[in-house]
MOPAC internal coordinates of N, CA, C and O (Angstrom, degrees):
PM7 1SCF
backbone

  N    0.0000 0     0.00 0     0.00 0    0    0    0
  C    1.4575 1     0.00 0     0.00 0    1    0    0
  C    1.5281 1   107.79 1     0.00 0    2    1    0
  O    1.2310 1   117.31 1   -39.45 1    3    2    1
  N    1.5218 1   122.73 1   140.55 1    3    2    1
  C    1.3445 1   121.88 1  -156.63 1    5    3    2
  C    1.5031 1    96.76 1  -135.22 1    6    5    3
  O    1.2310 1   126.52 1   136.49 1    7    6    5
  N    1.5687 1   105.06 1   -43.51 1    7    6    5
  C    1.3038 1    99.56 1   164.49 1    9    7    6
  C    1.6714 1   127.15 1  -140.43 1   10    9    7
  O    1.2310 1   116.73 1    -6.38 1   11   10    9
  N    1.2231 1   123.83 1   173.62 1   11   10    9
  C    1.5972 1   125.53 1  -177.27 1   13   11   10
  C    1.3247 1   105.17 1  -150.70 1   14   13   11
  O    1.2310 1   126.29 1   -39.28 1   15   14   13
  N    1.6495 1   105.51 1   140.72 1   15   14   13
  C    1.3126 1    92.39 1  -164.95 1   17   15   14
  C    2.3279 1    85.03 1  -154.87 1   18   17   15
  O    1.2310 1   133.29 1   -91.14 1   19   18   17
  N    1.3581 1    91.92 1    88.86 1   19   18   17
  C    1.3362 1   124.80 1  -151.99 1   21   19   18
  C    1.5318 1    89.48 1   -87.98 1   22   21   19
  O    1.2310 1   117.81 1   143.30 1   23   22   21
  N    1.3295 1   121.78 1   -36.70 1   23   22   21
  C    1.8040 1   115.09 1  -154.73 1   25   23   22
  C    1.2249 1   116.10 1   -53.61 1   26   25   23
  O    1.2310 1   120.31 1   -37.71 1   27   26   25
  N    1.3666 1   117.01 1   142.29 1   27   26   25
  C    1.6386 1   131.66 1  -153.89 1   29   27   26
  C    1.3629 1   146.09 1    63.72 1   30   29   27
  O    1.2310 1   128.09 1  -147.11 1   31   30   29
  N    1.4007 1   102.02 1    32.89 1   31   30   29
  C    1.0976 1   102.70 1  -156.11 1   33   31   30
  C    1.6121 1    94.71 1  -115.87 1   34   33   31
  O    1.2310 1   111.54 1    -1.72 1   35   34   33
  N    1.5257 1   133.55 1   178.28 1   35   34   33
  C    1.0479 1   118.40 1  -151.21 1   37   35   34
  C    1.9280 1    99.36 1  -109.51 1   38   37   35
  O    1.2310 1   128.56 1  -140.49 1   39   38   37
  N    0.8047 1   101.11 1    39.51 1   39   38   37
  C    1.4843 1   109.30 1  -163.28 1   41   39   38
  C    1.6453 1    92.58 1   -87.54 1   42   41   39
  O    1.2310 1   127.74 1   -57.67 1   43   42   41
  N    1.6637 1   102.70 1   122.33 1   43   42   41
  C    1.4969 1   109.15 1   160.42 1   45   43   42
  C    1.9069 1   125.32 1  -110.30 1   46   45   43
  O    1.2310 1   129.00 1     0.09 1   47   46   45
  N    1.1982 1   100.26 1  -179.91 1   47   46   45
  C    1.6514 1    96.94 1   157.73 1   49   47   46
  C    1.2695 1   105.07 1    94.18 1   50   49   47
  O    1.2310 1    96.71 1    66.14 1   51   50   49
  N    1.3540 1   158.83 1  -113.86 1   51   50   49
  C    1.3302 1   158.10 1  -173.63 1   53   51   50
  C    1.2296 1   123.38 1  -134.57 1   54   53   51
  O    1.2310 1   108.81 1   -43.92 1   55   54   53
  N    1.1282 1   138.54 1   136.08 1   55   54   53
  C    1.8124 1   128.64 1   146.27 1   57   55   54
  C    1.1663 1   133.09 1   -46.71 1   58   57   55
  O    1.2310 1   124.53 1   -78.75 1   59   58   57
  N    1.7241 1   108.92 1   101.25 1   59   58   57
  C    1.4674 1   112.72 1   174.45 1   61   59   58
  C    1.2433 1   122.43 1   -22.02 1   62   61   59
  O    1.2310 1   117.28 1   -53.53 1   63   62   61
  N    1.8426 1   122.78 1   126.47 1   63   62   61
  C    1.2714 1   101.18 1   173.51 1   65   63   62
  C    1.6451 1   131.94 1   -65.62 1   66   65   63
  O    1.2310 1   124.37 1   161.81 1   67   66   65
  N    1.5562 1   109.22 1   -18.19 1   67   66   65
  C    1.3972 1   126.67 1   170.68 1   69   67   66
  C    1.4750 1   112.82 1   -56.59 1   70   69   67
  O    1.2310 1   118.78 1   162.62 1   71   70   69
  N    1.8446 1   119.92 1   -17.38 1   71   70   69
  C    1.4433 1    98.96 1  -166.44 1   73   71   70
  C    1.7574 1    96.98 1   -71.73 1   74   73   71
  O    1.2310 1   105.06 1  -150.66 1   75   74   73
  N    0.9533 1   145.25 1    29.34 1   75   74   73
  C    1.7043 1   141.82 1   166.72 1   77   75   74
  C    1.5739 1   102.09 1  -100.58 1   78   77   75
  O    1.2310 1   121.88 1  -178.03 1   79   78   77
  N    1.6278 1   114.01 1     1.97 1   79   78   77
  C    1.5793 1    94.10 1   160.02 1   81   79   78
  C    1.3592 1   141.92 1   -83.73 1   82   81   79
  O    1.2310 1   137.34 1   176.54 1   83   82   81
  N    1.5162 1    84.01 1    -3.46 1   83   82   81
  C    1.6305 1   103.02 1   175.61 1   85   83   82
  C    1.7650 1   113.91 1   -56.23 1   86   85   83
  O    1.2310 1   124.20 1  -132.56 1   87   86   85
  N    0.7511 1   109.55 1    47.44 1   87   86   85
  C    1.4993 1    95.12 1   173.72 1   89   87   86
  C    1.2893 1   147.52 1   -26.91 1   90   89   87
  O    1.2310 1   125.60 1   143.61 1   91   90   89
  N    1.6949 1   106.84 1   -36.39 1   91   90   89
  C    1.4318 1   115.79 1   168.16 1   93   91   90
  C    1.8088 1   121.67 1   -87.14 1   94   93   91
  O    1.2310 1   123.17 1  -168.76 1   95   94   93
  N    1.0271 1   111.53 1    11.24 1   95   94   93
  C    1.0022 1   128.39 1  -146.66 1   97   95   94
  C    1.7423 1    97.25 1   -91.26 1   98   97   95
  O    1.2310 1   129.98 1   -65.65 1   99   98   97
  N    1.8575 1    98.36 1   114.35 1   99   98   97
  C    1.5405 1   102.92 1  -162.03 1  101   99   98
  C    2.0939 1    86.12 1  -108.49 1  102  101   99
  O    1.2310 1   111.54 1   110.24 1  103  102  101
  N    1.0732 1   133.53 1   -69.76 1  103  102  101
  C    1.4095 1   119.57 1  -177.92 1  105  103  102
  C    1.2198 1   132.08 1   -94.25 1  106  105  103
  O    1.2310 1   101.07 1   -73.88 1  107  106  105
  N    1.3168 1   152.04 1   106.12 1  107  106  105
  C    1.4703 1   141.95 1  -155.11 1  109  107  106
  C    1.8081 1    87.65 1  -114.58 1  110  109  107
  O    1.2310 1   123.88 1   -41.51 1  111  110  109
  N    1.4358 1   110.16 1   138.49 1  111  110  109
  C    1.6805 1   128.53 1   157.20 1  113  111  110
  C    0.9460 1   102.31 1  -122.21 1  114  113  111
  O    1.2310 1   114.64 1   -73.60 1  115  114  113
  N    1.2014 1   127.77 1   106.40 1  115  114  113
  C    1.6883 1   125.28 1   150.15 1  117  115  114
  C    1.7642 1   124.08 1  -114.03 1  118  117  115
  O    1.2310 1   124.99 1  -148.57 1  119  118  117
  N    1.2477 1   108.03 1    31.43 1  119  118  117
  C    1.2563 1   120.33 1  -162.73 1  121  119  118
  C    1.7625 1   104.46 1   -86.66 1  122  121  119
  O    1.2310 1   128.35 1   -15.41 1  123  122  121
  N    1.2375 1   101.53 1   164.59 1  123  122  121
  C    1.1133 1    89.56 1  -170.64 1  125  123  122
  C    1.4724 1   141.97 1    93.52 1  126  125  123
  O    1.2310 1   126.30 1  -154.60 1  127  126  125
  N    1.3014 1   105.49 1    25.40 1  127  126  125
  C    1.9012 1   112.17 1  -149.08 1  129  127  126
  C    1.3550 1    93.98 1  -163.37 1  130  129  127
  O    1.2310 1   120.34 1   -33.94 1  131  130  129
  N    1.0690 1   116.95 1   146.06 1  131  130  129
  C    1.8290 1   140.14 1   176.20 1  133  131  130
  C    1.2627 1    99.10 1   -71.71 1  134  133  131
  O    1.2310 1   115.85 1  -124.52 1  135  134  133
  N    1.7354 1   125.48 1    55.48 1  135  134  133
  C    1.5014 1   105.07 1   168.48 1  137  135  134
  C    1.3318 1   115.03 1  -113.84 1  138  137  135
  O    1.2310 1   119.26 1   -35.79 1  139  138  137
  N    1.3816 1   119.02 1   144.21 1  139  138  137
  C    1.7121 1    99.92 1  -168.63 1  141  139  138
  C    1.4420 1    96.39 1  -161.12 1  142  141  139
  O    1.2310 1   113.47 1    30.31 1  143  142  141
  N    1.1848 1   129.96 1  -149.69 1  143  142  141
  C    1.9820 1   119.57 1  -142.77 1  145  143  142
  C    1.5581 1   103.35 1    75.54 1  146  145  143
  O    1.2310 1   119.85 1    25.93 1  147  146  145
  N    1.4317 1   117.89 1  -154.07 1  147  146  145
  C    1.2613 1   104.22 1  -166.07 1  149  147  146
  C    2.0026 1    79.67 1  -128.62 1  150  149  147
  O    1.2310 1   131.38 1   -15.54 1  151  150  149
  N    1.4427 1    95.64 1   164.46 1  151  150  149
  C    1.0726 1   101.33 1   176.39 1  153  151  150
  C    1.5358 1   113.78 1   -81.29 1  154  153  151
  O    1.2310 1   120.66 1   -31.49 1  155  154  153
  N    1.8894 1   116.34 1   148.51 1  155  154  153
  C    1.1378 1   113.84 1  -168.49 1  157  155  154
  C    1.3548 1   105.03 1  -108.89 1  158  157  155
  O    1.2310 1   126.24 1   -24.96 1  159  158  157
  N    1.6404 1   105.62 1   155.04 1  159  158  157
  C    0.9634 1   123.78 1  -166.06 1  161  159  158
  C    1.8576 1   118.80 1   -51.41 1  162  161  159
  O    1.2310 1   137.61 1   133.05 1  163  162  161
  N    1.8812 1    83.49 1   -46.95 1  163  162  161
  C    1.4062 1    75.93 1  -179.90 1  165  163  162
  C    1.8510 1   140.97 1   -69.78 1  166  165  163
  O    1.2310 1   130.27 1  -155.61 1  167  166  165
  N    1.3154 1    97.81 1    24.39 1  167  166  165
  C    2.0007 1   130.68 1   155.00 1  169  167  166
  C    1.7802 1    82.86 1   -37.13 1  170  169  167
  O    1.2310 1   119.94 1   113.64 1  171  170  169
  N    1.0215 1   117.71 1   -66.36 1  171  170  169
  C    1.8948 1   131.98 1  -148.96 1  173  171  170
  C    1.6763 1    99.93 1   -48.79 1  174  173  171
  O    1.2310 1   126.87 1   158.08 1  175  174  173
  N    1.5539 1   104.39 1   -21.92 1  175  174  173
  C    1.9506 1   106.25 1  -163.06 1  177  175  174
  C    1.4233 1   101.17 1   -74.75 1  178  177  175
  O    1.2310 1   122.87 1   167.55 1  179  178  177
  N    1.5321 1   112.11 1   -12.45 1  179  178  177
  C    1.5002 1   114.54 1  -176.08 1  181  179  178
  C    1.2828 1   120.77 1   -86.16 1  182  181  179
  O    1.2310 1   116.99 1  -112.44 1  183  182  181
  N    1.7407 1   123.34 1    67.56 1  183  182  181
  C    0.9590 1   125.89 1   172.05 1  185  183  182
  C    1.2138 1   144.84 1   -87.14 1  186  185  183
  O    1.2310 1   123.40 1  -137.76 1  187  186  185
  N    1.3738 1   111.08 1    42.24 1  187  186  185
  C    1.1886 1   123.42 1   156.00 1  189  187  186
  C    1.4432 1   124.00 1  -135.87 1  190  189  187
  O    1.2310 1   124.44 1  -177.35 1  191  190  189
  N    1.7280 1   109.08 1     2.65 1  191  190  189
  C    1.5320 1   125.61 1   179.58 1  193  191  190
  C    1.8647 1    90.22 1   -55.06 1  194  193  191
  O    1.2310 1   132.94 1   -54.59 1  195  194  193
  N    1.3294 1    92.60 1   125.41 1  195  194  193
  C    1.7035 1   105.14 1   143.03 1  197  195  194
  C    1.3472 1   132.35 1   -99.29 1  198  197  195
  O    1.2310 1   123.41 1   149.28 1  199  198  197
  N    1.1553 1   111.07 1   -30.72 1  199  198  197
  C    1.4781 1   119.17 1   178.77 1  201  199  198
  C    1.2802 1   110.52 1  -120.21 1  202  201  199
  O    1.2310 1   105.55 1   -58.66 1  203  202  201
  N    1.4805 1   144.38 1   121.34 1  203  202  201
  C    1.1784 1   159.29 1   176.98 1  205  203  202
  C    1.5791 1   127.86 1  -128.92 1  206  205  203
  O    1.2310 1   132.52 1  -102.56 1  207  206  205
  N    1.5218 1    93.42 1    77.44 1  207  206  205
  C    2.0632 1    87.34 1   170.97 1  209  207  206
  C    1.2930 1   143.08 1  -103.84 1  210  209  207
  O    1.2310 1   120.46 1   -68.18 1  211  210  209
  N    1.2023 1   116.73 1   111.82 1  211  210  209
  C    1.3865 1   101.30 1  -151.68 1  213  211  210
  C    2.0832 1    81.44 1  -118.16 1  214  213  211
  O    1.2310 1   107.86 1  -118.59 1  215  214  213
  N    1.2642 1   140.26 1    61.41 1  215  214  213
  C    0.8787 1   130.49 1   177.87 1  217  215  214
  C    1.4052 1   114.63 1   -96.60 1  218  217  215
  O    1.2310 1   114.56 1    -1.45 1  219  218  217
  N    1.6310 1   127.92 1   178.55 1  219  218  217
  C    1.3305 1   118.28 1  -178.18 1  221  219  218
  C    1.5282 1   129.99 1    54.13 1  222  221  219
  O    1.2310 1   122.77 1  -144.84 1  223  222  221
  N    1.4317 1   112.30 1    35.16 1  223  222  221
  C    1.4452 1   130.51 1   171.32 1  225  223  222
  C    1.1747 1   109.19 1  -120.33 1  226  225  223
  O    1.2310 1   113.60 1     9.05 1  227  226  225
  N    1.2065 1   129.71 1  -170.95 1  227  226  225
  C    1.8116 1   145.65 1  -161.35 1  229  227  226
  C    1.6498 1    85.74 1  -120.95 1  230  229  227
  O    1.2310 1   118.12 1  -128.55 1  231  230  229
  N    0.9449 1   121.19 1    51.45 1  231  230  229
  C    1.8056 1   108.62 1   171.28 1  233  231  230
  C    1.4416 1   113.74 1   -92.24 1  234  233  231
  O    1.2310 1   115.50 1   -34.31 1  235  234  233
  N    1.2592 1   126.15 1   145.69 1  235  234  233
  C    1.5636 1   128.15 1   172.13 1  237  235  234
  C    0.9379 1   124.28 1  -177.58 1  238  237  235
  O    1.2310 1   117.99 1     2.73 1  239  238  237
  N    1.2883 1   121.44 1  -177.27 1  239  238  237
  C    1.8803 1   128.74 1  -123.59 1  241  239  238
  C    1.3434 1   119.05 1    73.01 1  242  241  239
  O    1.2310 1   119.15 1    42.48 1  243  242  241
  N    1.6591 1   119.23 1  -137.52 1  243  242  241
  C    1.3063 1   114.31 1  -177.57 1  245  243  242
  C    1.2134 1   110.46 1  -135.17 1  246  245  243
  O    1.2310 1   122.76 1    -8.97 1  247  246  245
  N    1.0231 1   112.32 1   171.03 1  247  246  245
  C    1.6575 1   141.37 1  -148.18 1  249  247  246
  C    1.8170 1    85.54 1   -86.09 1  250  249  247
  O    1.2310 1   127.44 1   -62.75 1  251  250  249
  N    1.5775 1   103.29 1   117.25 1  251  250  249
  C    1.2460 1   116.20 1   161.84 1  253  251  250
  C    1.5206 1   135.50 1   -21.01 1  254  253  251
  O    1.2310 1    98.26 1  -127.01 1  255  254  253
  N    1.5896 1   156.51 1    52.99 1  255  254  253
  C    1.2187 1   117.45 1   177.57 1  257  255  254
  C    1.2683 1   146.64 1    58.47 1  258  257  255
  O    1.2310 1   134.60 1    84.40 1  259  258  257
  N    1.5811 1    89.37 1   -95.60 1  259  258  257
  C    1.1879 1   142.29 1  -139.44 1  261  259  258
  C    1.4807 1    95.33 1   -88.01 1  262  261  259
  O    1.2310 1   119.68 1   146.37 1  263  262  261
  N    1.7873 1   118.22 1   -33.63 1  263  262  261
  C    1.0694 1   103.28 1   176.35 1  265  263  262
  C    1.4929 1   125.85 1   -66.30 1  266  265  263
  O    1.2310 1   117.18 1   168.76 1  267  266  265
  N    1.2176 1   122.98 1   -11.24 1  267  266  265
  C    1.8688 1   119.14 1   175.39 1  269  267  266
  C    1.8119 1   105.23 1   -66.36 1  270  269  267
  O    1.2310 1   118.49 1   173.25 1  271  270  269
  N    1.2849 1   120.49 1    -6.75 1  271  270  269
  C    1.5166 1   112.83 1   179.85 1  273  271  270
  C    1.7358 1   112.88 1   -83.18 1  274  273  271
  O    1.2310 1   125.36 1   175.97 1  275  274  273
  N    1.6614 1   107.31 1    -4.03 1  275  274  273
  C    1.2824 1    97.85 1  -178.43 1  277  275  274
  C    1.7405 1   101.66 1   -92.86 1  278  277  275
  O    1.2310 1   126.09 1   -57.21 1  279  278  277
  N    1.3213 1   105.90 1   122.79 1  279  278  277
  C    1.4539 1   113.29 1  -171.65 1  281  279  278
  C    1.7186 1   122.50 1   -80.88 1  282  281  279
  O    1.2310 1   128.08 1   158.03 1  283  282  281
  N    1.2890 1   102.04 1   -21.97 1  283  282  281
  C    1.6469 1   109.41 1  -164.27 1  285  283  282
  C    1.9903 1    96.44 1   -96.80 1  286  285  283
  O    1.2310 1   119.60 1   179.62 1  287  286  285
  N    1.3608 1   118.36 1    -0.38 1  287  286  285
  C    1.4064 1   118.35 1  -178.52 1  289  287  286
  C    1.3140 1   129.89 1   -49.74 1  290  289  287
  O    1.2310 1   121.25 1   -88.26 1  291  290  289
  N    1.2825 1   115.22 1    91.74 1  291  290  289
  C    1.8984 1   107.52 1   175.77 1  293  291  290
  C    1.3103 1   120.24 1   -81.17 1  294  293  291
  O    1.2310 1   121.80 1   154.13 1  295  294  293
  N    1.0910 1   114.17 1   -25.87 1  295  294  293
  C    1.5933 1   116.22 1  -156.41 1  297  295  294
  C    1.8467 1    92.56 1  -151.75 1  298  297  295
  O    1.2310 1   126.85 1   -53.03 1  299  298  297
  N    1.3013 1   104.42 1   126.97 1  299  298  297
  C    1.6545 1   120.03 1   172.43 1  301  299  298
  C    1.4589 1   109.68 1  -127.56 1  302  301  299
  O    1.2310 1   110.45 1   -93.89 1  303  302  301
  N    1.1277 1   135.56 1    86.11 1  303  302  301
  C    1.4463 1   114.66 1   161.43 1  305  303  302
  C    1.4376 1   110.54 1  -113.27 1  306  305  303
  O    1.2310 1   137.70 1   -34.99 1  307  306  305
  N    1.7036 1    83.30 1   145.01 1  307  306  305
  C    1.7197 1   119.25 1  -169.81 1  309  307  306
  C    1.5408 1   109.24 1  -118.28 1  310  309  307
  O    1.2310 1   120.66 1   179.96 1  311  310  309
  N    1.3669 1   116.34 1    -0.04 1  311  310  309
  C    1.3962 1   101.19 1  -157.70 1  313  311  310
  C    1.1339 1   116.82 1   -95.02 1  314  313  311
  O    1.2310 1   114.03 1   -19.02 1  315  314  313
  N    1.5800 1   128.91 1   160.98 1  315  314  313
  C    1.4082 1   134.40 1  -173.47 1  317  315  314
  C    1.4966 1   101.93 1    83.17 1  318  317  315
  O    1.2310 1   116.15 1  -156.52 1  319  318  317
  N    1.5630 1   124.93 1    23.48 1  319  318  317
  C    1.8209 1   120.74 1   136.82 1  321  319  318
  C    0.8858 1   110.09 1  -116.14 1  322  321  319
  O    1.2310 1   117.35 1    17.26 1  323  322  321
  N    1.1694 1   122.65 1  -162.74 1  323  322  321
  C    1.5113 1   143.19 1  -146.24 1  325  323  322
  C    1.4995 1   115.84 1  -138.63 1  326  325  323
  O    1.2310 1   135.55 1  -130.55 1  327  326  325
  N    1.6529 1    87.51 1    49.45 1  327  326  325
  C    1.8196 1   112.65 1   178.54 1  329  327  326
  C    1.6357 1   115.26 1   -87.05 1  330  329  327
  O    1.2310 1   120.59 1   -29.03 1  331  330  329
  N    1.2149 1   116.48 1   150.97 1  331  330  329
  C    1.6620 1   109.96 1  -171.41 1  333  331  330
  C    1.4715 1   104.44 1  -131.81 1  334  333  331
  O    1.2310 1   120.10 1   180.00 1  335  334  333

């Protein structure tokens, strides 16, 4: 799987911590969806995601770490939760 492109969909509750097994995994959309808790670290296993949006959810606390280990990252959007 290379890409997912999830936004709008009615999916609540958290991000699996497994979704970082994707390994090949070059664009993720999941925006758009009632998901919220805080985002998990393991986002970082996706090292080869370039594009990652996870904006327009109920997410909060703070912004992972862990996310500066993904190296190939062009584009991150987070905005429109309630990240610190």
């Amino acid at each position: 799987l290379v890409a997912a492109r999830l936004a709008g969909q009615p999916f609540t509750g958290h991000l699996p911590l497994g979704l970082g097994n994707f390994a090949m995994m070059i664009n993720m959309d999941i925006s758009a969806n009632k998901l919220s808790v805080e985002l998990p670290g393991s986002l970082s296993n996706l090292q080869l995601v370039e594009h990652l949006n996870l904006s327009w959810n109920t997410f909060d606390g703070h912004i992972p770490q862990q996310l500066d280990h993904m190296v190939n990252i062009e584009a991150i959007d987070l905005s429109h939760n309630k990240l610190s």
